[in-house]
N, C-alpha and C positions, 0 to 999 in steps of 0.2 A: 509277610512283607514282600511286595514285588522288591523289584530291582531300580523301579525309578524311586518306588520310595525310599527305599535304599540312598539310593543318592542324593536327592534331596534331603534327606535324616544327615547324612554325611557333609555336605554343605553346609548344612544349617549349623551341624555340632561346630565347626570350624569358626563359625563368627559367634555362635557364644564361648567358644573358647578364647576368647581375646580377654576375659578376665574372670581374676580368683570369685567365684561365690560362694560365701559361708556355708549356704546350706541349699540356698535357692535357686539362683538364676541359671546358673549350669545341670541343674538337677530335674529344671520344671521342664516336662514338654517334651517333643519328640524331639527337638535339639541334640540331647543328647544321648541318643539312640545308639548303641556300638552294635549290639547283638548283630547277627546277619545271618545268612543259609546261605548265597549262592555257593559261591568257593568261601567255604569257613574259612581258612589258614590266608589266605588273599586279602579278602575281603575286609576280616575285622585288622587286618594287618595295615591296609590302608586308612582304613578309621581313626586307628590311634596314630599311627604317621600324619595324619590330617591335623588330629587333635593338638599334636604335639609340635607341628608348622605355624599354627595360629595361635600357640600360647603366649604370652607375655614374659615369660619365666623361663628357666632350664625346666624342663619336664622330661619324664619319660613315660608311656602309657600301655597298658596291660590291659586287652579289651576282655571280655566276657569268654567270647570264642575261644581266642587263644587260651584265654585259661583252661578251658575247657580240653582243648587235645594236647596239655600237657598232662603230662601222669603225674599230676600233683595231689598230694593228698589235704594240703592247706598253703595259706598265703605265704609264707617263709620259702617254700618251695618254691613257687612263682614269682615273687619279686626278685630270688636270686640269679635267675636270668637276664636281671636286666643290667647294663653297665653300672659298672662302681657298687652293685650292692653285694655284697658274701653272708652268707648263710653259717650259722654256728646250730651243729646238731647235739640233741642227746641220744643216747641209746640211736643211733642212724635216722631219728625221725628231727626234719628242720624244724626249730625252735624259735631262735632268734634271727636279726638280721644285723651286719654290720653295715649301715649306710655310711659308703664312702670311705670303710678303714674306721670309722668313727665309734667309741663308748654304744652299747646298743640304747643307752635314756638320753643322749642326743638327737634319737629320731620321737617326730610327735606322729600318733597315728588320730584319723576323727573315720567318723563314718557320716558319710553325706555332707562332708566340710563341718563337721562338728566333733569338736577332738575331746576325750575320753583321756582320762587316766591310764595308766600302762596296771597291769595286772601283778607285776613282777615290780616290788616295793616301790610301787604307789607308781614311779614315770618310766617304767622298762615295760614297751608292747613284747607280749606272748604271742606270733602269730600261730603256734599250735593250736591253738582253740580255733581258730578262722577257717575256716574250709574253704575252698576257692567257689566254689558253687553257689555261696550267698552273693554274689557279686554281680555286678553289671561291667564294671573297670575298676583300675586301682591305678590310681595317678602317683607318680613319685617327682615329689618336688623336690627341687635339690638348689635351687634359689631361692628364695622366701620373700613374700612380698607384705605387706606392711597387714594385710586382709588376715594374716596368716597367723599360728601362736610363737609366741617368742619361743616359746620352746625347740622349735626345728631348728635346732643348731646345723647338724648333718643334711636333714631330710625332713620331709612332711608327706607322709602318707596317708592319700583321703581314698578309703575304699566306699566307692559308690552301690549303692543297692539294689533292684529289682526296682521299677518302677512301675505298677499297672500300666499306666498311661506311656507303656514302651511297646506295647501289643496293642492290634483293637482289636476289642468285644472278646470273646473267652479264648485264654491260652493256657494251656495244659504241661507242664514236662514231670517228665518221672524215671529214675535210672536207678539201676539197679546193678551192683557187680560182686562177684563172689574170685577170693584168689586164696596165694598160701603164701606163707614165709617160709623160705626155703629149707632156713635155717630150725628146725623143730616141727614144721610142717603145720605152723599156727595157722586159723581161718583168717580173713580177711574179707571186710564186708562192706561197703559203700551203698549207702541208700541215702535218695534226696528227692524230692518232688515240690512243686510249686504251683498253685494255682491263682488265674487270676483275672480279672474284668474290666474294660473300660467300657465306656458310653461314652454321651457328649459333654457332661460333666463332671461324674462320678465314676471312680474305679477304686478297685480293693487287691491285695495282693498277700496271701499267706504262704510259709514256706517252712520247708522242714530239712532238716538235714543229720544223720548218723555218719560216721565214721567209725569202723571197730579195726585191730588190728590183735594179735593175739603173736608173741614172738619170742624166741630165745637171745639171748644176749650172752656172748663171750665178754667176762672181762679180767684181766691179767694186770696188777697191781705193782710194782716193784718201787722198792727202796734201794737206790746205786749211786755209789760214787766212783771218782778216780781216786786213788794214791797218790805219792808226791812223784812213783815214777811213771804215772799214769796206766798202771794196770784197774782194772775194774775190782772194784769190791763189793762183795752182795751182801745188806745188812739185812734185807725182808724179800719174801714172795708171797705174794697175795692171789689167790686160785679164787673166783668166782664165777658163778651163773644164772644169771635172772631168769625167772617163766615171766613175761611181761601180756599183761592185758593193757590196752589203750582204745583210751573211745572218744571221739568228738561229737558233741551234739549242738544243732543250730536250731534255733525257729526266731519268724520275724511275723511282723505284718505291718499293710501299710495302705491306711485311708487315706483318700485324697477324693476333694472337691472343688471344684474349678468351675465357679459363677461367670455371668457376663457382671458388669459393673468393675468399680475401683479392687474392691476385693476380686483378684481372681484365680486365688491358688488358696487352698488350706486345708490342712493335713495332718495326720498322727500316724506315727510309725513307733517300732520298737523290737530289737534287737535282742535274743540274747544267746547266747554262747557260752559253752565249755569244753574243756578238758580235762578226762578223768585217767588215772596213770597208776593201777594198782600193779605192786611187783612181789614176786617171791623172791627174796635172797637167799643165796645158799654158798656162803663165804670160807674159806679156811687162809688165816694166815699163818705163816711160819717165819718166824723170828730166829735170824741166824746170829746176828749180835747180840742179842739178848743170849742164845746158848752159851755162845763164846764165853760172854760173860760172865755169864752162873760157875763156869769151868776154871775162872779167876784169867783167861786169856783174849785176844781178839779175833777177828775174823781172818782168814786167810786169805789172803787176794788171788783173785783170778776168778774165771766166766766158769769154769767147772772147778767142782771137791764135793766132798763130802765131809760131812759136819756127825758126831757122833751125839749130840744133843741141839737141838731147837727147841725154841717155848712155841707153843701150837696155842691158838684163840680158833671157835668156830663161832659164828654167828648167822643166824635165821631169822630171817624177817619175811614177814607179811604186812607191807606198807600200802598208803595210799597218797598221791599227789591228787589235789583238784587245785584248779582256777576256772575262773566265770568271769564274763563281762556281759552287762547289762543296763541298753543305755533305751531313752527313749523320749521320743520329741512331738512336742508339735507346735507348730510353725503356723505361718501366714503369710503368704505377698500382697503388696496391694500399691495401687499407682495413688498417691496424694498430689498432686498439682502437678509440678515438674519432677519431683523423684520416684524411684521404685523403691519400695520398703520392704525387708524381708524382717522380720521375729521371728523370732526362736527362742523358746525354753526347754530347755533338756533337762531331766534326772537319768544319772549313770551308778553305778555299783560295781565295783570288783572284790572279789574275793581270790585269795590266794592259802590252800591250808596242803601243809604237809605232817602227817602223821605217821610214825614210822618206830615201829613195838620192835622190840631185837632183844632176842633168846641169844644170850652172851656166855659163854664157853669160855672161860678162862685159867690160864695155867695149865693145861696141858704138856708133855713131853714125846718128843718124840726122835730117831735120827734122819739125816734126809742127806742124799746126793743131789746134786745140780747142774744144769749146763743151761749159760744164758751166751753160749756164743750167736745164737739170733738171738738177740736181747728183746725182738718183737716177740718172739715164740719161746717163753721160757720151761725149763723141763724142769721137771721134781718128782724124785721119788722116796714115798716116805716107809720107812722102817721103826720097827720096835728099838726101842733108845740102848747107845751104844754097842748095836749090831749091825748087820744087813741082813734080818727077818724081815722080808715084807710084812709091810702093817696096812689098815686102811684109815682114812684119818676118820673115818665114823665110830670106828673102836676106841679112838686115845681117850685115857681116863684125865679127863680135867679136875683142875681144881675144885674151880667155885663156877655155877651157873647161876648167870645174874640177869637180874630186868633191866633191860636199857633202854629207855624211851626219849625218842627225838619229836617236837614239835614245832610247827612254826606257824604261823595263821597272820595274815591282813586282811580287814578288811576296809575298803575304799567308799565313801556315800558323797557325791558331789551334786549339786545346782547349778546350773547355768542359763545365762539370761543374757540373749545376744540378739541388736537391733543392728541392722544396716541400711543404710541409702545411698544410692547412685542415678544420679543424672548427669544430663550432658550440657555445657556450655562451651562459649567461646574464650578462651585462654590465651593472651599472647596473640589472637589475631589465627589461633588454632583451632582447630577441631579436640574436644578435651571432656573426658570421663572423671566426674568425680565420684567419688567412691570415699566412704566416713561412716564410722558407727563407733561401738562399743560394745563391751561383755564384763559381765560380773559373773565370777566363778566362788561359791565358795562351798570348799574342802573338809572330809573330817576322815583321819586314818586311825584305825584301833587295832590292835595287833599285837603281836610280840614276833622279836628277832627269833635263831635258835634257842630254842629252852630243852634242855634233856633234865634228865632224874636217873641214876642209878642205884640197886636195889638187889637184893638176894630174888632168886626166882622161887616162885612156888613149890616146896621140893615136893607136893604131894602131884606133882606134872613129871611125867617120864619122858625125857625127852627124846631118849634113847627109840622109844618106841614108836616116834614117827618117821624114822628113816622106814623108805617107800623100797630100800633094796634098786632101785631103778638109777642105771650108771645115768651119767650127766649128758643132754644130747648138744655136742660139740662142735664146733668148726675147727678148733683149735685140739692138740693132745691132752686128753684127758692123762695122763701119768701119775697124777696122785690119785685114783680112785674116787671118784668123788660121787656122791649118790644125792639124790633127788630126797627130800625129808618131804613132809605133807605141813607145809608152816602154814596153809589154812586152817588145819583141824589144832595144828599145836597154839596158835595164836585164841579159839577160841577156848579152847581147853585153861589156857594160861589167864584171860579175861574173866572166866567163868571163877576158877579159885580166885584171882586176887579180886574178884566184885570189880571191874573196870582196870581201863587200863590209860585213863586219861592221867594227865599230869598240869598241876598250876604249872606256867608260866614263870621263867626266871627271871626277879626285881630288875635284874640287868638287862632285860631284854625287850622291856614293855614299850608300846607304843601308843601314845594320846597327841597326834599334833590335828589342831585346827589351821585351816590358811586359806585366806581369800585373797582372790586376787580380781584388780577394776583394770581392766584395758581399755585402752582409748588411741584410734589411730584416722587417719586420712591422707589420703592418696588420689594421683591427678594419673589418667594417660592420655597425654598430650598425641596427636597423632599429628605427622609430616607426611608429605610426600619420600614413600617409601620403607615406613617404619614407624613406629614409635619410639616414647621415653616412660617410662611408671617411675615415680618417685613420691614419695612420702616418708611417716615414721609413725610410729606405734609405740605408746606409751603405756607401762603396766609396772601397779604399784603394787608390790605384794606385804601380806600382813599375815606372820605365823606367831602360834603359841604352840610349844611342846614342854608335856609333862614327864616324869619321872618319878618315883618316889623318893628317889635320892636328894633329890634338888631342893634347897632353901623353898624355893619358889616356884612357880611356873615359868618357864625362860621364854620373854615374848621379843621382835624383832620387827623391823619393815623395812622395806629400801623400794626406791624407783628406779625402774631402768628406762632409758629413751634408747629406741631400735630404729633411727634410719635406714633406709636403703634405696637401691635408684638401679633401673635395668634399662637399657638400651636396646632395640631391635631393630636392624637394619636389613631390608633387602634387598641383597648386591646385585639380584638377576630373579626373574621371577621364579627360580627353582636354587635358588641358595641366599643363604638367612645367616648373618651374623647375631651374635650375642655377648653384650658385657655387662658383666650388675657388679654390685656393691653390696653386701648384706650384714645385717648386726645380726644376733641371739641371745639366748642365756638359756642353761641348765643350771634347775634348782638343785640341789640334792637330794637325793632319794628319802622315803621317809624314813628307813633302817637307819642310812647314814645320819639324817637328822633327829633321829629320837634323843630323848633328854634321860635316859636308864643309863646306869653305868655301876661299874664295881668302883667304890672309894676306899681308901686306905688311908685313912687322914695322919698315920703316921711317916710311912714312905712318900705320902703328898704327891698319891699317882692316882690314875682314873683310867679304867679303861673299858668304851663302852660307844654309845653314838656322840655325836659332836654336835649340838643345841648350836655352837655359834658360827657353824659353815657358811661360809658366801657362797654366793651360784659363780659356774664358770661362767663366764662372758667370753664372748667371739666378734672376731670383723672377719672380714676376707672377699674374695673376686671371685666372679666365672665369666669363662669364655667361652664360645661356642661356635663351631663354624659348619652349618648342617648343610649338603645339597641335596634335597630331594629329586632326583634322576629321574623318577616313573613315579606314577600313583600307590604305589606298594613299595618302593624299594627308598634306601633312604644312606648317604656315608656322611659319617660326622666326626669330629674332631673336639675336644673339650679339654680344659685345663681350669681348675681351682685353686686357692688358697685360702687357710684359713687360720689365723693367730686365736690362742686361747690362755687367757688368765686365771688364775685361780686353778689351776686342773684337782679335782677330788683324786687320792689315793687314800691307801693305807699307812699309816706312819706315826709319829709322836709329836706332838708339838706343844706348848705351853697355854695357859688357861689363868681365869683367876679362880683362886681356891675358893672365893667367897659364890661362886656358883652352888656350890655343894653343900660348905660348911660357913655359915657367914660368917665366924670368926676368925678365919680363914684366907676375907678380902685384903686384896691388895698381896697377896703371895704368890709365887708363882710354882704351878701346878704342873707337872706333866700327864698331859694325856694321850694314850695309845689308840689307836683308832682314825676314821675318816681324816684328813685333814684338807687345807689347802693348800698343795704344792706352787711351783713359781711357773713360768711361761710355758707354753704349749705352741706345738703347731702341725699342721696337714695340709698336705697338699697332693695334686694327683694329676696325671692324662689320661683320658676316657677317650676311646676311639668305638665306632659302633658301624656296623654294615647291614644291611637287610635288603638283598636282591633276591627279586622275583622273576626266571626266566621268563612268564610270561610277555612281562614287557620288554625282556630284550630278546629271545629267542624263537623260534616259530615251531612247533609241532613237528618230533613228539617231544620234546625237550622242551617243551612247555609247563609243564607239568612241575619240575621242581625247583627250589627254593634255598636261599640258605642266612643265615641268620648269623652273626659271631662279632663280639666286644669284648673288647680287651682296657684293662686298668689297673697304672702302674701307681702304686702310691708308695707316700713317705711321709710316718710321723713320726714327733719326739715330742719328750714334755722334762722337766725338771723336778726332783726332789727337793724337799729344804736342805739335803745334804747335799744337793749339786750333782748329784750321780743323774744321767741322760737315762730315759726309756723311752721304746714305742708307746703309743696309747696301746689301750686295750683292745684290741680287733684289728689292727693294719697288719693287711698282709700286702709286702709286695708289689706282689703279682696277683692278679684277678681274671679268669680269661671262659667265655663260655661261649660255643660251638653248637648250631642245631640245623641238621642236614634234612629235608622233609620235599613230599611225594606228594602231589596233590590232582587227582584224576578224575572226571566220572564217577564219582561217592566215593572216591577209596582216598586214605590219605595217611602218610605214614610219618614216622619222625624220629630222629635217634637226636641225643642232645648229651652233651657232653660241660662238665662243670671242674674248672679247677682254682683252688687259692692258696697263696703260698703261707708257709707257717706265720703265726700270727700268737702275741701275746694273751694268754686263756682270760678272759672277762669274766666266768660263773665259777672256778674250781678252786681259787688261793687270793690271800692277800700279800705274797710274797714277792710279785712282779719276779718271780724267779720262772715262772709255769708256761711252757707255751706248747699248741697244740700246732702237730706237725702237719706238712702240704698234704691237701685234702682233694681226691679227685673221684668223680660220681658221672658214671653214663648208666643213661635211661633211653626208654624207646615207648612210642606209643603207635597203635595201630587203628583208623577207625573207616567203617564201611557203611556210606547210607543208601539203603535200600531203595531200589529204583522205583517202586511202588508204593503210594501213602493210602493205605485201606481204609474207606470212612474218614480221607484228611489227615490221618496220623502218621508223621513220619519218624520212622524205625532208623537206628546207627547201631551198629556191634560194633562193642570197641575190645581193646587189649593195652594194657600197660604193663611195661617191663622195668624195676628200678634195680640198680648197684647191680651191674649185669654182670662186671669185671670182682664182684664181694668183696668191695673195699673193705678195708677195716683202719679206724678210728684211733693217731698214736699222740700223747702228751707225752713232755718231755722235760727235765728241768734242768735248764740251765744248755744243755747241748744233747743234739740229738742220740752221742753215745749213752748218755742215762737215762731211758723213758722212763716216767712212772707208771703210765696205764697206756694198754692196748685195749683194745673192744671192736668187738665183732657182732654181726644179727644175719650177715647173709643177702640173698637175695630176695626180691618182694614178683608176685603175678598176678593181676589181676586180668579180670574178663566179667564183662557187663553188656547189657542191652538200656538203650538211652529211647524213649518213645517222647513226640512232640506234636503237641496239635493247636 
């Protein structure tokens, strides 16, 4: 791509981005072209600064490039860089996103404006499975405009694809990068390549992508309280160590043909994606209340003692997580009289299955001393019972070894069917876009929640005989001796005698819900001298059935929401832009939370299981914005939201009728434990954002670098039915991230710094008691392109540096003196060569 086309690709993107297109009119054509070579980190930085001057909406924009030289291993990684969004990790690999402090099933995510199901029960996006390299940009909407699904309560994530018709005639890329994790000296493997074609009408584009990761995991478990005189009391210590394998895999493709005549776009693409997450557990707990107890006494308070009896549990697993998403579309534009019409029908798929076998070791004995005065780094040394004989905890004679199997499985199959049209008319004496369609989605979840089974173990399996002898490889003090077992060979050994090791599904945990939903919306942008105004609403009627085998019935429902909203864009000066909107939403309930399974006890007249009769939160609220863009690349902004919510989902009890379950039973009132709907909600925030580019204000040699930094302060609460105030689940604070970068004659470097303040845990409890403490991550990335392109091909050596400082990962309940869990994995390195033709 020269440089003028370049710039013309850049213009052009900039007036199709003056409005939301489902799937088409932002997507067709070289309009919206980010990709670029000259100054990559420049370049695509201005693109999306471009993009996000001409939007209609609050937006933020994530070009290709950029993606590209950060050292990200998927989409959760990259969007966390941008204002208001925070990252919630597992094991140190980004997972989720918190948009805006917000529940992580507040954000909707589509691919090519076409939104998908969340992987994570049924409306929670996993961006683990995303790899940043399937991408072209990733738009994050943070206003919502009537085009858009009611779902984007927080945010709307449209990650855009590869588009043939973004290259002409054959383009090639292929990367390759080999590293280690620092921490156990696991491989690390990045392979992706793309190939692809345009002509004058027809282009095709297929794409592959791996991601492997191979790592140790420190994790350290405790059970702690205060006293009444607030000394610490230690009732558990939990010593673990995972061998983690993880792997992403991509592939897509995408046909497209583009006639002269009314028809002149249409197209089939399809998407699919995973992540696979197999671990070795090698766990020992020590139970210090439980000793005390057996001894007819209690605990002793204080950070060190020694205990002359603890009950000792070991447990070994060899588990697996996967999730998939799998969507795929094909479409048409086409000009009918005065409008443009885009169609779309999509089929989508998710799968989510956790399977997780665990050799259970129970009743043990043993004695142990302790020192948790770093209550991060806790010490334990364990002895033969009622002495100080060193012991190791691979010799404690247990009780009972038992089979403990954990399962959980969804899967997601949806249709969608979605028309739009936009033309232009005279309005008020204006210049004026209208914009009007519809979608019909409909839904089928089958699954179950958690289901375990416990069981004696095989005794003809020795379990004894898979310790490997091999200490435990650490970040943290190894002090209980803790050894490496081979839970690959013991898990096959244990399948083998008991014939399988699957388990049904717990009646309480079953999932059957159907649910369609018909949207119907239209919207004007009126244009003035100086700005616009978008206003409209969008109407969606949704219709669910969910089963149970507990239930009288099938428990069926529907309700209509009307979603207003209205955005204002005014240009105070041809290089600063104000912004004010209005916007509605609604969050369904997950399908867990909405399954119809439950435990009944028609004596006690309690239930405790999913909630069939949940209402979705509903949301209003404001943005503001006041952006100067200063240079072609550099860009200072200011923003402010609010946002009221009703209904908020937690965890809780609330009342029911009996006759759900038992129909004798109607008209009595019920208590049920589980999902409920709580009373008002609210969030609100300041987003401040900078991105200077010396080149525009400086002259050589100080041209060269760059600096990037957004800061956001937020504040939520929400109400219980008992009137007690909480955060929502993901507000932190504080949000603030740093990226300092070099950018020369092919070289170009980058250190990026991420931090967020502690924040109420969303995946680990329903006790609103859990919160995962201030999280901070610097990374660096390094890339060189070769001043020679042999045969056309151009060559970049790159390097990525993450968790340079080996953070490690602290939850905590209730205050930061009692954490329950540390965890640790180390440092990551990679090095690759990137070839492009």
């Amino acid at each position: 791509m020269s440089r003028t086309h370049l710039l013309t690709s850049i213009c052009s993107m900039a007036l199709a981005g003056a409005g939301f297109s489902a799937a088409g009119a932002q997507e067709a054509g070289e309009a919206d072209v980010i990709t670029v070579t000259a100054s990559p980190i420049r370049d695509s930085q201005a693109a999306a600064i471009t993009l996000k001057r001409e939007s209609d909406n609050v937006l933020d924009v994530i070009s290709a490039d950029t993606i590209g030289r950060f050292p990200d291993q998927n989409l959760a990684d990259s969007l966390g860089r941008l204002p208001g969004i925070a990252i919630e990790r597992d094991q140190g690999q980004a997972r989720f996103i918190n948009f805006r402090g917000a529940p992580f099933r507040w954000t909707a995510i589509a691919f090519d404006g076409i939104d998908v199901l969340g992987a994570e029960n049924g409306r929670i996006p996993r961006f683990d499975s995303f790899p940043s390299v399937i991408t072209s940009a990733v738009e994050a909407h943070k206003a919502i405009t009537p085009a858009m699904p009611g779902e984007a309560v927080s945010g709307f994530v449209n990650i855009r694809t590869f588009n043939p018709f973004d290259r002409e005639g054959l383009s090639v890329s292929v990367e390759a990068g080999l590293g280690e994790q620092e921490l156990g000296g696991g491989e690390i493997g990045k392979y992706n390549a793309r190939l692809s074609w345009s002509g004058e009408e027809f282009g095709f584009a297929v794409f592959a992508s791996n991601n492997s990761r191979e790592q140790v995991t420190d994790n350290r478990e405790l059970d702690l309280e205060m006293d009444a005189s607030g000394t610490l009391v230690v009732n558990e210590l939990d010593f673990r160590n995972y061998l983690i394998e993880r792997e992403d895999n991509a592939y897509g493709a995408h046909l497209e043909f583009r006639p002269d005549g009314a028809v002149n776009r249409v197209f089939a693409s399809t998407l699919y994606s995973e992540f696979i997450d197999r671990e070795q557990r090698n766990q020992y707990v020590f139970d210090f209340a439980g000793g005390a107890g057996a001894l007819g006494g209690t605990v002793t308070p204080g950070a060190t003692g020694y205990a002359p009896l603890v009950l000792a549990n070991r447990l070994l697993e060899y588990g697996e997580y996967h999730n998939s998403t799998w969507t795929s579309t094909i479409g048409a534009d086409a000009d009918i009289g005065d409008w443009f019409v885009e169609a779309r029908l999509n089929y989508a798929e998710t799968t989510n299955d956790t399977d997780l076998p665990i050799a259970y070791s129970a009743g043990g004995t043993a004695a142990a001393a302790f020192d948790v005065t770093d209550v991060n780094a806790p010490q334990l040394s364990v002895f033969q019972p009622f002495t100080q004989t060193a012991a190791n905890p691979s010799a404690i004679a247990y009780g009972a070894n038992l089979a403990y199997i954990i399962d959980m499985a969804l899967d997601t199959e949806a249709w969608k069917l979605r028309l739009d049209g936009e033309r232009n008319i005279t309005l008020f004496g204006r210049d004026t876009d209208i914009r009007t369609g519809f979608q019909y989605d409909t839904r089928e979840a089958v699954g179950n929640g958690s289901s375990f089974s416990i069981g004696n173990f095989p005794s003809s399996v020795d379990i004894a005989s898979f310790d490997t002898g091999a200490a435990w490889d650490t970040g943290f003090a190894n002090t209980i001796g803790g050894t490496y077992y081979d839970n690959i060979g013991l898990r096959e050994a244990w399948a083998s005698a008991a014939g399988g090791l699957g388990i049904a599904p717990s009646a309480d945990q079953l999932i059957e819900i159907e649910e369609d939903i018909l949207a119907a919306y239209a919207m004007a942008t009126t244009h003035f001298d100086g700005g616009n105004i978008v206003y409209g609403a969008r109407v969606e009627m949704t219709d669910y059935t969910t089963d149970g085998p507990q239930l009288a019935s099938a428990y069926s429902d529907d309700y209509v929401t009307v979603l207003p909203s209205v955005h204002v864009n005014f240009d105070l000066r041809d290089d600063l832009k104000f912004r004010v909107s209005a916007s509605t939403g609604l969050s369904r309930p997950t399908y867990t939370e909405l399954r119809a399974s439950a435990s009944v006890d028609p004596t006690s007249r309690t239930v405790s299981g999913g909630n069939p009769t949940l209402d979705p939160e509903t949301t209003w609220g404001f943005d503001a914005s006041l952006e100067w863009y200063f240079a072609p690349a550099s860009l200072l902004s200011a923003g402010a939201f609010y946002r009221h919510v009703d209904d908020v989902i937690y965890v809780d009890t609330t009342t029911i009728d009996g006759g759900l379950y038992v129909p004798t039973a109607a008209g009595e009132d019920w208590t049920l434990a589980g999902p409920v709907n709580g009373n008002e909600g609210e969030l609100s925030g300041l987003e401040f954002n900078f991105i200077g580019q010396a080149t525009d204000l400086l002259p050589a040699p100080l041209d060269g670098f760059g600096i990037s930094a957004n800061l956001t302060v937020l504040d939520s609460s929400f109400d219980t039915l008992g009137g007690t105030s909480f955060s929502l689940p993901g507000t932190s604070d504080v949000i603030y991230n740093a990226s300092v970068f070099y950018e020369k004659a092919g070289f170009s470097a980058r250190v990026n710094y991420q931090y967020r303040d502690a924040w109420l845990s969303t995946t680990e409890n329903d006790s609103l008691a859990e919160y995962w403490d201030e999280q901070e991550r610097v990374d660096a990335s390094v890339r060189y392109v070769l001043p020679t392109t042999p045969g056309g091909v151009g060559i970049t050596l790159f390097a990525n540096a993450n968790n340079l400082t080996d953070a490690v990962d602290v939850r905590y309940a209730g205050t930061t003196a009692t954490p329950n869990q540390v965890e640790g994995y180390g440092r990551r390195f990679l090095f690759g060569l990137r070839l492009d033709y």
